[in-house]
GUPAVO-975618 format. One record per atom (N, C-alpha, C): atom name; x, z, y; residue number from 1; residue in one letter. Coordinates in steps of 0.05 Angstrom, whole numbers, plus 32768, in hexadecimal, padded with zeros to 4 digits. Layout:
<pts>
<pt><atom>CA</atom><X>X</X><Z>Z</Z><Y>Y</Y><seq>NUM</seq><type>A</type></pt>
...
</pts>
This chain:
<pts>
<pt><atom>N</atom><X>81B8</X><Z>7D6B</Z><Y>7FE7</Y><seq>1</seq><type>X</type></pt>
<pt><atom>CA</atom><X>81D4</X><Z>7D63</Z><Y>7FE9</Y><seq>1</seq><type>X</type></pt>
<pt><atom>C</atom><X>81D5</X><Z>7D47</Z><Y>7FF3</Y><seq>1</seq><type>X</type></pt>
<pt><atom>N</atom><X>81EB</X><Z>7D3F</Z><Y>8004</Y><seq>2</seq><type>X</type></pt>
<pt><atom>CA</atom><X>81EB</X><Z>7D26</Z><Y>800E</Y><seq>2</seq><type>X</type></pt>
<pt><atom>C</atom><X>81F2</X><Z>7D19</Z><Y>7FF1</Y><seq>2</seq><type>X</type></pt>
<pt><atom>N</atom><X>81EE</X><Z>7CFA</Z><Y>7FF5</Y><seq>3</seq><type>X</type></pt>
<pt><atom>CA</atom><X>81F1</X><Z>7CE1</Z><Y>7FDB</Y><seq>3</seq><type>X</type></pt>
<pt><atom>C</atom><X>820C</X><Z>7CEC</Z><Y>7FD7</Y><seq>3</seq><type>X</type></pt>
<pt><atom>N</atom><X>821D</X><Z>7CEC</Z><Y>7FC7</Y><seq>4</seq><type>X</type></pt>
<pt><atom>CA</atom><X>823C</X><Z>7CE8</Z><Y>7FC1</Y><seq>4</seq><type>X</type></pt>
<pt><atom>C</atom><X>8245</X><Z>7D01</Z><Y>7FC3</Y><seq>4</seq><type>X</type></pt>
<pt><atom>N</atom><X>823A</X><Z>7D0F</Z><Y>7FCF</Y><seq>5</seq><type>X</type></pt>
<pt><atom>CA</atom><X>8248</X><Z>7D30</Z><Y>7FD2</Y><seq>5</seq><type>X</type></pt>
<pt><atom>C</atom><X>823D</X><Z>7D41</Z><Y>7FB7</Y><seq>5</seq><type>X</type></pt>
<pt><atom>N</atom><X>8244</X><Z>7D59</Z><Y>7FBF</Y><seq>6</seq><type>X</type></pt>
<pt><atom>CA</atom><X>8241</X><Z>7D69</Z><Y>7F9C</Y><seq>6</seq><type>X</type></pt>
<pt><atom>C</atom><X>8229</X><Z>7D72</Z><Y>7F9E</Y><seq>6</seq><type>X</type></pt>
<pt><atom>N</atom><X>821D</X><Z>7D79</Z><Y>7F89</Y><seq>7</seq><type>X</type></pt>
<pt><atom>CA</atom><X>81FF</X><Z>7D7A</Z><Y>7F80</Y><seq>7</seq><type>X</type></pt>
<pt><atom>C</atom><X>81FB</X><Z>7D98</Z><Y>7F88</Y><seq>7</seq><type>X</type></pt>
<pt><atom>N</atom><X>81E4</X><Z>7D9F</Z><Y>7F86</Y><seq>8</seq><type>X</type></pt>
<pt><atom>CA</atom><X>81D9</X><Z>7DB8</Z><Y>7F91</Y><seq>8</seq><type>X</type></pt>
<pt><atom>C</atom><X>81D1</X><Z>7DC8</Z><Y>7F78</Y><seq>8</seq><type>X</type></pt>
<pt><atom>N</atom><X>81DA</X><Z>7DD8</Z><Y>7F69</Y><seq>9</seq><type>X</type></pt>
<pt><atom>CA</atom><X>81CD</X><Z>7DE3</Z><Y>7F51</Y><seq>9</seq><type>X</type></pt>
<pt><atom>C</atom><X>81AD</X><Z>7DE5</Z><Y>7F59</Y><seq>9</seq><type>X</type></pt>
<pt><atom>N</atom><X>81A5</X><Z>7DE3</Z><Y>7F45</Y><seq>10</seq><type>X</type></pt>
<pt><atom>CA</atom><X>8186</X><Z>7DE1</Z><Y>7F45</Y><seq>10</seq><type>X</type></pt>
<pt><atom>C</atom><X>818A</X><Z>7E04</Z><Y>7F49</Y><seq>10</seq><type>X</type></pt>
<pt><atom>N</atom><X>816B</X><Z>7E06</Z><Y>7F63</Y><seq>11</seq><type>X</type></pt>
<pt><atom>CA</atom><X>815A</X><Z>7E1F</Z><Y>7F5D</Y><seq>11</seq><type>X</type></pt>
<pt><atom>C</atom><X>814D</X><Z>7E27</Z><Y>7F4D</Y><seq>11</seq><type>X</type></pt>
<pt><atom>N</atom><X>814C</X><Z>7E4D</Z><Y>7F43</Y><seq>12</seq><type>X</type></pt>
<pt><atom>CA</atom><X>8147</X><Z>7E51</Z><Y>7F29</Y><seq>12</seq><type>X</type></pt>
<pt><atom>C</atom><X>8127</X><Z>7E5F</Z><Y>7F2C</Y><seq>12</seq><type>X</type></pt>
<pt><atom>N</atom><X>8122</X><Z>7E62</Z><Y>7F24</Y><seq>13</seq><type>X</type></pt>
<pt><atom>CA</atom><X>80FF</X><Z>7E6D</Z><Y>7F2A</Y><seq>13</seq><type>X</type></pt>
<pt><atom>C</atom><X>8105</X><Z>7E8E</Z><Y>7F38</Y><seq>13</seq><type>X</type></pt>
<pt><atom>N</atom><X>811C</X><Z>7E91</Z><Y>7F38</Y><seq>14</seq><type>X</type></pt>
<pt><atom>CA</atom><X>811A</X><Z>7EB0</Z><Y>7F3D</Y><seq>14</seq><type>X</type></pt>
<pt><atom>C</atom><X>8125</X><Z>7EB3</Z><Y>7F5E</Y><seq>14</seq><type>X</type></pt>
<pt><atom>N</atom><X>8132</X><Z>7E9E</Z><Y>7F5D</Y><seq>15</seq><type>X</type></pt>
<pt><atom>CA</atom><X>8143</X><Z>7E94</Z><Y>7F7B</Y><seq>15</seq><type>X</type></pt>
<pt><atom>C</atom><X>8120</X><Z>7E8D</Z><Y>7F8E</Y><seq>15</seq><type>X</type></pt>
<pt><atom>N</atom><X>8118</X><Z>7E74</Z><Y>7F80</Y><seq>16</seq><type>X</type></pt>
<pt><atom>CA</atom><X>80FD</X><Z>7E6F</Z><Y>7F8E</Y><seq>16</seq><type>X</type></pt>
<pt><atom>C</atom><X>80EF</X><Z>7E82</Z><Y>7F96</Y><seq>16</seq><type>X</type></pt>
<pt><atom>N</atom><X>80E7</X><Z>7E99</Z><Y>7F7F</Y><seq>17</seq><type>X</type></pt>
<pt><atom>CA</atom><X>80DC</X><Z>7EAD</Z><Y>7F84</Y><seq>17</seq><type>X</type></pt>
<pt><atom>C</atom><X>80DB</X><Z>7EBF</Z><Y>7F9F</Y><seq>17</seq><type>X</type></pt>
<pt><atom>N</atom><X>80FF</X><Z>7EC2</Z><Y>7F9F</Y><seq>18</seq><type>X</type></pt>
<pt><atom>CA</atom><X>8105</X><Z>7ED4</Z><Y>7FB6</Y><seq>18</seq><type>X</type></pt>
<pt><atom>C</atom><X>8103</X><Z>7ECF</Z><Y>7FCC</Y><seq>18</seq><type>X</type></pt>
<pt><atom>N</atom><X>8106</X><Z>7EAD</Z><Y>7FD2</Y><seq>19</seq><type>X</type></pt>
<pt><atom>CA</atom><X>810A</X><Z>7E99</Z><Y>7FE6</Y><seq>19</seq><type>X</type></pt>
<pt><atom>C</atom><X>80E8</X><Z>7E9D</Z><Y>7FF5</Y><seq>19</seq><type>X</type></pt>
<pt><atom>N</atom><X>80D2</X><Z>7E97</Z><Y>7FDC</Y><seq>20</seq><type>X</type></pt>
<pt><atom>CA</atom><X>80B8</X><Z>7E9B</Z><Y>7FE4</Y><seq>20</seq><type>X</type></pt>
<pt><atom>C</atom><X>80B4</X><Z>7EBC</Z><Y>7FEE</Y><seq>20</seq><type>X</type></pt>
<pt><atom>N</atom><X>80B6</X><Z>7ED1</Z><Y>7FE4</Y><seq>21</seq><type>X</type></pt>
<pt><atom>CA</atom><X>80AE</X><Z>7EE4</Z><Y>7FE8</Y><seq>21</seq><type>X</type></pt>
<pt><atom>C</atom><X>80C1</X><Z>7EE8</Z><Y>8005</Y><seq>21</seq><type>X</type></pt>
<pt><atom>N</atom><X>80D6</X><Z>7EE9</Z><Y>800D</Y><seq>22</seq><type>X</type></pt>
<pt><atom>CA</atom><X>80E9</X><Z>7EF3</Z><Y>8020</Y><seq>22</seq><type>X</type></pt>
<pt><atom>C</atom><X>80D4</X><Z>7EDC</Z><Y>8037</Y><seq>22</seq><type>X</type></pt>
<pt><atom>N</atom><X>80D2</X><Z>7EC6</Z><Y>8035</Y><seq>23</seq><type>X</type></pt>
<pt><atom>CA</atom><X>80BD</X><Z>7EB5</Z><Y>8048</Y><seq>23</seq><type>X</type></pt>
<pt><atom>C</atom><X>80A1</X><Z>7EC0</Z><Y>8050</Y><seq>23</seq><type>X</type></pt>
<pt><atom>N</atom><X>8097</X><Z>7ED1</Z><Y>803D</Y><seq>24</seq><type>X</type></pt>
<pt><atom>CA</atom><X>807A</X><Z>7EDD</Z><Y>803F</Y><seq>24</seq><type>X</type></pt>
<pt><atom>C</atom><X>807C</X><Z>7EF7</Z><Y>804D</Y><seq>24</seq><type>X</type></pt>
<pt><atom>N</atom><X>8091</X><Z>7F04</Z><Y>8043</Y><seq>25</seq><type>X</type></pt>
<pt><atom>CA</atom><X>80A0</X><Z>7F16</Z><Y>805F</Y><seq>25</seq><type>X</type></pt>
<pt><atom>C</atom><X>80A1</X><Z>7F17</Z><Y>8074</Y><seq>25</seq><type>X</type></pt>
<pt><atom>N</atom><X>80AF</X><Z>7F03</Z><Y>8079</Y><seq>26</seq><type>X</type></pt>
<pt><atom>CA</atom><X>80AF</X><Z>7EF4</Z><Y>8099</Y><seq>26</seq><type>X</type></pt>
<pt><atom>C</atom><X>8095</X><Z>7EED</Z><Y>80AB</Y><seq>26</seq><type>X</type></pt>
<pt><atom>N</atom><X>808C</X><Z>7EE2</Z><Y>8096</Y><seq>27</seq><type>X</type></pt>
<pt><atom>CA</atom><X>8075</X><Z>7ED9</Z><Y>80A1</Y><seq>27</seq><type>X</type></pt>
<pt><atom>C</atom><X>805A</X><Z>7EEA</Z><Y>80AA</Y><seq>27</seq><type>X</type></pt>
<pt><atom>N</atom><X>8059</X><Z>7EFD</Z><Y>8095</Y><seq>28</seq><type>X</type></pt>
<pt><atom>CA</atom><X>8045</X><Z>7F19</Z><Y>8096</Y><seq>28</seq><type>X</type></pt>
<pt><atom>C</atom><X>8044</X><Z>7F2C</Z><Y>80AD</Y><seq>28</seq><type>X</type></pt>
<pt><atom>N</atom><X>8066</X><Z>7F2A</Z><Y>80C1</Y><seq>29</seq><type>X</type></pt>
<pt><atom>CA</atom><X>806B</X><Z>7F49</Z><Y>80C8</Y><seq>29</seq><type>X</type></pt>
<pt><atom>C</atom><X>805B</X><Z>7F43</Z><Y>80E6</Y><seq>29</seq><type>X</type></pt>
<pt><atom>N</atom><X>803C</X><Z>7F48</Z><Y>80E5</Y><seq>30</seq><type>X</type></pt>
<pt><atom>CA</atom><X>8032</X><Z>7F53</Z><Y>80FF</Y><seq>30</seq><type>X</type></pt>
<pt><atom>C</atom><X>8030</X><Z>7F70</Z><Y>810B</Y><seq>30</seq><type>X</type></pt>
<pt><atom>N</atom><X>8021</X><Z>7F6C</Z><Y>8126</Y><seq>31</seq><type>X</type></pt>
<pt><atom>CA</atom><X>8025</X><Z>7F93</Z><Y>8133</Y><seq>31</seq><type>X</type></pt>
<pt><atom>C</atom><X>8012</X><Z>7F97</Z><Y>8123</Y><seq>31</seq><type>X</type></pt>
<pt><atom>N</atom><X>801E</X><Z>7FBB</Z><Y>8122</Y><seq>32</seq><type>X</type></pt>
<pt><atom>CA</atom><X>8003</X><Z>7FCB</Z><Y>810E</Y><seq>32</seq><type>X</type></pt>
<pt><atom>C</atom><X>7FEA</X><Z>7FCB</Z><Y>8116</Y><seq>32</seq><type>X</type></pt>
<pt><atom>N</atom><X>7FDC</X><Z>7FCB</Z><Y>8109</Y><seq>33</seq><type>X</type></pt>
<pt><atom>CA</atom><X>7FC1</X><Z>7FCD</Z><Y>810D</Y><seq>33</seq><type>X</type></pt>
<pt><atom>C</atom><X>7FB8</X><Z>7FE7</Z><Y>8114</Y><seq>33</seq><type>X</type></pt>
<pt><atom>N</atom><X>7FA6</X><Z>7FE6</Z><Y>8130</Y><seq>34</seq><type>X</type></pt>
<pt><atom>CA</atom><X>7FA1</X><Z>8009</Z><Y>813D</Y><seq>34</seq><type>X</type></pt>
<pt><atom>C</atom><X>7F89</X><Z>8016</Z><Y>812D</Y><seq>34</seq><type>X</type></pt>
<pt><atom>N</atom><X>7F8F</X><Z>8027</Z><Y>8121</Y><seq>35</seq><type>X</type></pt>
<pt><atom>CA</atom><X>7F77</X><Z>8033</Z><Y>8115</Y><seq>35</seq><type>X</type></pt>
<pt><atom>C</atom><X>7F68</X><Z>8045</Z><Y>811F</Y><seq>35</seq><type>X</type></pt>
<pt><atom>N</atom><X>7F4E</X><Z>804D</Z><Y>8126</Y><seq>36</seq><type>X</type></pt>
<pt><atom>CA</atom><X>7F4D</X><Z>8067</Z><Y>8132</Y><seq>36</seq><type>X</type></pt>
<pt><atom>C</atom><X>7F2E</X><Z>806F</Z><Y>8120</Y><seq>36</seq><type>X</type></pt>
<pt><atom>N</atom><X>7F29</X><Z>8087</Z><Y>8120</Y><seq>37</seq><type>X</type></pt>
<pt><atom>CA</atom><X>7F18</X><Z>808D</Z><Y>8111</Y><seq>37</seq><type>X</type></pt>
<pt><atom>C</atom><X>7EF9</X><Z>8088</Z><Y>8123</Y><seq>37</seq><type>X</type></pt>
<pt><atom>N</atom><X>7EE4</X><Z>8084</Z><Y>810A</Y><seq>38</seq><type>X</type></pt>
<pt><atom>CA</atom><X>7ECA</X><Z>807C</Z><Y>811D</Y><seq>38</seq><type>X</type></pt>
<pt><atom>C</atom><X>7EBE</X><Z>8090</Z><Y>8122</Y><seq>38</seq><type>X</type></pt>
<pt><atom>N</atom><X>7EB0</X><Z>809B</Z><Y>812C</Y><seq>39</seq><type>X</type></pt>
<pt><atom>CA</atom><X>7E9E</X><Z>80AD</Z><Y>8140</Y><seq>39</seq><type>X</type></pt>
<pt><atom>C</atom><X>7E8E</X><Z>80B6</Z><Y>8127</Y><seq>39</seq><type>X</type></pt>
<pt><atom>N</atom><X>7E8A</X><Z>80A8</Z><Y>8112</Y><seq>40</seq><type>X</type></pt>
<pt><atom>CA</atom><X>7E72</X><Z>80B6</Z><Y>8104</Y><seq>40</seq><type>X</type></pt>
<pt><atom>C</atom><X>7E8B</X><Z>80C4</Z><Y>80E2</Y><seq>40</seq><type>X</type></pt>
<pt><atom>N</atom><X>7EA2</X><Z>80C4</Z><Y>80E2</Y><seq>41</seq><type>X</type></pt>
<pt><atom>CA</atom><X>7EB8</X><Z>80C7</Z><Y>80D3</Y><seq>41</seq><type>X</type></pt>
<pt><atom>C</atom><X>7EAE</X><Z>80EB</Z><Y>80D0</Y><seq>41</seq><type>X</type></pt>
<pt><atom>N</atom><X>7EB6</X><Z>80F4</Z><Y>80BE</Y><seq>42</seq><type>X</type></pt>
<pt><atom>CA</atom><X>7EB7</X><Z>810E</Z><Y>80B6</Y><seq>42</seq><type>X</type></pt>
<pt><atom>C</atom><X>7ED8</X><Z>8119</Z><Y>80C2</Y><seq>42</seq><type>X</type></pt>
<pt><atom>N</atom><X>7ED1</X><Z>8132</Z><Y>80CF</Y><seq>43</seq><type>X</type></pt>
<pt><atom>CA</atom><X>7EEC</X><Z>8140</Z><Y>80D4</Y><seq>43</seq><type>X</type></pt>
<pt><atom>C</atom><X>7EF6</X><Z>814E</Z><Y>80C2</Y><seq>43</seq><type>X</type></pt>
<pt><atom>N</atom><X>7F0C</X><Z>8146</Z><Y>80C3</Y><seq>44</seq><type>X</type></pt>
<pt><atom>CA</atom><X>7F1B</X><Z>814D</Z><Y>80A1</Y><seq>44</seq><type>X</type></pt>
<pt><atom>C</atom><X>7F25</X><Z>8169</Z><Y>80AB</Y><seq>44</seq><type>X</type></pt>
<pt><atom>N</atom><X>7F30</X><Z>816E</Z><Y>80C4</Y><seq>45</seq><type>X</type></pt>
<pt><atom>CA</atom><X>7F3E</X><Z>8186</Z><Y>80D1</Y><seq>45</seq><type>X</type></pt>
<pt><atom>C</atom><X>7F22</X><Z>819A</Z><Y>80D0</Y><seq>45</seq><type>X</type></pt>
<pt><atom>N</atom><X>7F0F</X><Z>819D</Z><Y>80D4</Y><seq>46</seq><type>X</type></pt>
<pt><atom>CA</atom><X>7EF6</X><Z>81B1</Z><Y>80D9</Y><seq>46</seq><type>X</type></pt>
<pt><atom>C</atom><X>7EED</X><Z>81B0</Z><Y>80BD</Y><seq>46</seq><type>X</type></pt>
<pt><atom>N</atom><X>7EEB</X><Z>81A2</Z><Y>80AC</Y><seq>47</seq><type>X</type></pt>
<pt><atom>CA</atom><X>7ED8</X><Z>819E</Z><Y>808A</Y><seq>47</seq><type>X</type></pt>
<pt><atom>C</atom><X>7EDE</X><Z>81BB</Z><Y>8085</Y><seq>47</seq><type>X</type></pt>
<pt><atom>N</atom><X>7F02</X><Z>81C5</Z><Y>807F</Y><seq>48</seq><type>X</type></pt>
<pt><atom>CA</atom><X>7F06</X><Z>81D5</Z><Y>8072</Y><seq>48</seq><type>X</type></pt>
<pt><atom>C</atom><X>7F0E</X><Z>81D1</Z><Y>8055</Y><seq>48</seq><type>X</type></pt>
<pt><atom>N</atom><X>7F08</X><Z>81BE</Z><Y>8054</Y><seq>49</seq><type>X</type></pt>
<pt><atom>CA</atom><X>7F0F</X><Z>81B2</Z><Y>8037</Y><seq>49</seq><type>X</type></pt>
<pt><atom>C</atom><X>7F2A</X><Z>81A1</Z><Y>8027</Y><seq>49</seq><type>X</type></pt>
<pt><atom>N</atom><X>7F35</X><Z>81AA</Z><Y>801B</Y><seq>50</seq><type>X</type></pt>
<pt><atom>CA</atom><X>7F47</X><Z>81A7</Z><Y>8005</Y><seq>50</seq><type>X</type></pt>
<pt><atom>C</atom><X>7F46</X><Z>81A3</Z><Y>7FED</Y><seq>50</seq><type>X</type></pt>
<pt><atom>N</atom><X>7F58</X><Z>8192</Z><Y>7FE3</Y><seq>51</seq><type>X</type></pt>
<pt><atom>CA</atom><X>7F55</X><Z>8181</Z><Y>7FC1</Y><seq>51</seq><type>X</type></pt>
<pt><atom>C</atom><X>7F3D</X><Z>817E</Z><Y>7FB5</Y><seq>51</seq><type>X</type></pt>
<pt><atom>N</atom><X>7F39</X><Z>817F</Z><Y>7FA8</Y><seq>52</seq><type>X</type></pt>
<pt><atom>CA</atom><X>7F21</X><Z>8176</Z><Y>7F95</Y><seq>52</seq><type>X</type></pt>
<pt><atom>C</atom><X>7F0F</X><Z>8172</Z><Y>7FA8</Y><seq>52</seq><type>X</type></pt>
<pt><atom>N</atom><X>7F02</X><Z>818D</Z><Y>7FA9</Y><seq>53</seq><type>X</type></pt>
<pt><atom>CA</atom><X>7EEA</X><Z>8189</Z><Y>7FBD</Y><seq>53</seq><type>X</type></pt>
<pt><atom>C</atom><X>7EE7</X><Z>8171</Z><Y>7FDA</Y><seq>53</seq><type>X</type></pt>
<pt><atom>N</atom><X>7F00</X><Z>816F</Z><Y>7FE7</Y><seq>54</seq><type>X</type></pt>
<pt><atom>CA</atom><X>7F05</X><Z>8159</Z><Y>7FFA</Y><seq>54</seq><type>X</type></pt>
<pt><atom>C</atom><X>7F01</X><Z>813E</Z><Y>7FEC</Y><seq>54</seq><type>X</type></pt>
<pt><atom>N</atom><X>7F16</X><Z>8140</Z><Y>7FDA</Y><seq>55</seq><type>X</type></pt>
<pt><atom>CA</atom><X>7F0F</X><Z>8126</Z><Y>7FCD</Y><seq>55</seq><type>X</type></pt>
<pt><atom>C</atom><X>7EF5</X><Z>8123</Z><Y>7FC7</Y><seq>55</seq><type>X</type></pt>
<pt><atom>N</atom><X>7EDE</X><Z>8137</Z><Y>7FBB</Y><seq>56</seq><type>X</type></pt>
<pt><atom>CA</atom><X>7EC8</X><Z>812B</Z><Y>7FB1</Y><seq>56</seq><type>X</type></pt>
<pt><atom>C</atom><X>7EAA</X><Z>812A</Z><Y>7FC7</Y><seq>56</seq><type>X</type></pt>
<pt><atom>N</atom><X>7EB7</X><Z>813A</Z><Y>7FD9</Y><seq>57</seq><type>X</type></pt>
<pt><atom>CA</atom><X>7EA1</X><Z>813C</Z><Y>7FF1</Y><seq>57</seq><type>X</type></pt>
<pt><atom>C</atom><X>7EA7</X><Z>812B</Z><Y>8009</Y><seq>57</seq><type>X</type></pt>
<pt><atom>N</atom><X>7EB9</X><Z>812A</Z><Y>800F</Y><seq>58</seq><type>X</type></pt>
<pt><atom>CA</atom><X>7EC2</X><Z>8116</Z><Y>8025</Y><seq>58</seq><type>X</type></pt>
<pt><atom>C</atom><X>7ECF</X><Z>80FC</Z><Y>801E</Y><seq>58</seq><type>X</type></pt>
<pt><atom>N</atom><X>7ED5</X><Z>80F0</Z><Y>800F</Y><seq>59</seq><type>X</type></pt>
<pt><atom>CA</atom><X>7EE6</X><Z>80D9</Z><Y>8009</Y><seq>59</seq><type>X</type></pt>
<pt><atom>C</atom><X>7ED1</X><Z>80CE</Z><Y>7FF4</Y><seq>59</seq><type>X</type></pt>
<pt><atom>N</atom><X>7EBB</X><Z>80D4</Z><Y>7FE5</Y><seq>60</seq><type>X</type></pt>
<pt><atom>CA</atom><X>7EAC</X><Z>80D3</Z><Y>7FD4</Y><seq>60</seq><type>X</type></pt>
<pt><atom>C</atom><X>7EB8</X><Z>80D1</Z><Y>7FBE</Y><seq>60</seq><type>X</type></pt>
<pt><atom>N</atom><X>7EC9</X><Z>80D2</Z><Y>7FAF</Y><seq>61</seq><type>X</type></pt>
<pt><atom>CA</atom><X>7ED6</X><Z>80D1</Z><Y>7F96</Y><seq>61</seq><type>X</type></pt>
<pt><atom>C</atom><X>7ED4</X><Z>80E5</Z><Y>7F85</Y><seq>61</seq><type>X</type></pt>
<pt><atom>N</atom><X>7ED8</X><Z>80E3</Z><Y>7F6D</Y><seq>62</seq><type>X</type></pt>
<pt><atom>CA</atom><X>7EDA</X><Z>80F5</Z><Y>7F51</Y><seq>62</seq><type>X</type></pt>
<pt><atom>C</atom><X>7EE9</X><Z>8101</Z><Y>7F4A</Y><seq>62</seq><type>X</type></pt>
<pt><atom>N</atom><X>7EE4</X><Z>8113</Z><Y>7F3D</Y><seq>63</seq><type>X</type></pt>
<pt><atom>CA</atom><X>7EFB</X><Z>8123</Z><Y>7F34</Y><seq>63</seq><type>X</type></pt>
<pt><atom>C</atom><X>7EFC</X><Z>8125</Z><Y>7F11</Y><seq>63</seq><type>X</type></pt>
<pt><atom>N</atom><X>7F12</X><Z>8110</Z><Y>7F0A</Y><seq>64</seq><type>X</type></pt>
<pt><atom>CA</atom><X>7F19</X><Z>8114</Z><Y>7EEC</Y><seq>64</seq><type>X</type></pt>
<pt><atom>C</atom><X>7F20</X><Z>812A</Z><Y>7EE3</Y><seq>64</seq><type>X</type></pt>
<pt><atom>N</atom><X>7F3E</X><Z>813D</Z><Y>7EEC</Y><seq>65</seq><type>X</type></pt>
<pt><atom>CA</atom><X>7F48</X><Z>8155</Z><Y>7EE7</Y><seq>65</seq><type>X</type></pt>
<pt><atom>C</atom><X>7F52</X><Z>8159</Z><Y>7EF3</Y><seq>65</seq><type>X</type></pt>
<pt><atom>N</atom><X>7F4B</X><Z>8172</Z><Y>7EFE</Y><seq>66</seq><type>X</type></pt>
<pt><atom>CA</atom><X>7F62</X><Z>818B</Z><Y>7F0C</Y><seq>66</seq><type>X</type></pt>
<pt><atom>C</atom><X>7F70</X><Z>819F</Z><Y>7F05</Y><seq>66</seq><type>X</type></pt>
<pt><atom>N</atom><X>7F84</X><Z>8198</Z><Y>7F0A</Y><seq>67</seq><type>X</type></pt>
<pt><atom>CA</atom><X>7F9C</X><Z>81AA</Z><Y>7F06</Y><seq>67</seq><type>X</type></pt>
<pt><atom>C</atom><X>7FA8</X><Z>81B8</Z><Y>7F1C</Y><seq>67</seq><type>X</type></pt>
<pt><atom>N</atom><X>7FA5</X><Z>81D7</Z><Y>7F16</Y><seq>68</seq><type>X</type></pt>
<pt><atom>CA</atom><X>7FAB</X><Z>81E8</Z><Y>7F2F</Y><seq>68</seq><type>X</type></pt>
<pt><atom>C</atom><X>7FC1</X><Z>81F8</Z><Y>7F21</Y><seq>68</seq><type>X</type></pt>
<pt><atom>N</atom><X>7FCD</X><Z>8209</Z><Y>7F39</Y><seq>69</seq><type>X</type></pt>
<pt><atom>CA</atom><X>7FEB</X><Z>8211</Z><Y>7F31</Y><seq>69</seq><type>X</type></pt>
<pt><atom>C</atom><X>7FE8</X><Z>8232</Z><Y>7F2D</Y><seq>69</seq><type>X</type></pt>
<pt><atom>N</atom><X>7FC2</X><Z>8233</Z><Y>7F30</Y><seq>70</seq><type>X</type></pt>
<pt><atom>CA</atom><X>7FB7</X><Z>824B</Z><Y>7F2D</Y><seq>70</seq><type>X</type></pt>
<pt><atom>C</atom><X>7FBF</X><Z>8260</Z><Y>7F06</Y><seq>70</seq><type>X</type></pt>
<pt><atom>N</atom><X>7FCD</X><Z>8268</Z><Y>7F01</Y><seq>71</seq><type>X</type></pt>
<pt><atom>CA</atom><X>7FCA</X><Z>8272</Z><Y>7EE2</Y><seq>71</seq><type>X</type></pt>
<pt><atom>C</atom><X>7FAA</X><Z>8278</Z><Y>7ED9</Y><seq>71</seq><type>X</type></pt>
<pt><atom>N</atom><X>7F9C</X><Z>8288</Z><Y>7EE9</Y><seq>72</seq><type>X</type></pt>
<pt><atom>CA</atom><X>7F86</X><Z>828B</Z><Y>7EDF</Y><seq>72</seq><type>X</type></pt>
<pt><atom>C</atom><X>7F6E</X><Z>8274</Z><Y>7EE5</Y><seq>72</seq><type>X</type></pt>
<pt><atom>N</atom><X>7F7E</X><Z>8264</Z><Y>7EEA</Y><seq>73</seq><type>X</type></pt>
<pt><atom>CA</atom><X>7F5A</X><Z>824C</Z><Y>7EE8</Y><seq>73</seq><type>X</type></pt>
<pt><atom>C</atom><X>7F5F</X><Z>8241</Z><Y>7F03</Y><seq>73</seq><type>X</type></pt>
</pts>
């Protein structure tokens, strides 16, 4: 605020907050990044593979529990 003119309410940490994050916004938005798969990548379309087994053969990951919509198992 200029000398003699009216005061500026102080900023509140939540104002700051927004002020910082809406700036980091701005600042972040580059072109997307081109992805393309590498030559040595597993074909997900030819595997044949779905849920569990995808997840645990191609993505290498675990399987805690499955739940199928199967009644018998």
């Amino acid at each position: 605020a200029a000398p003699g003119g009216p005061a500026e309410p102080p900023v509140t940490a939540r104002v700051a907050a927004e002020r910082a994050y809406a700036a980091s916004r701005g600042a972040t938005r580059n072109a997307p990044v081109e992805d393309f798969p590498s030559p040595d990548d597993p074909d997900l379309a030819t595997s044949g593979l779905t849920g569990a087994p995808l997840v645990a053969q191609l993505l290498g990951g675990t399987i805690i529990d499955e739940q199928t919509d199967d009644p018998m198992g």
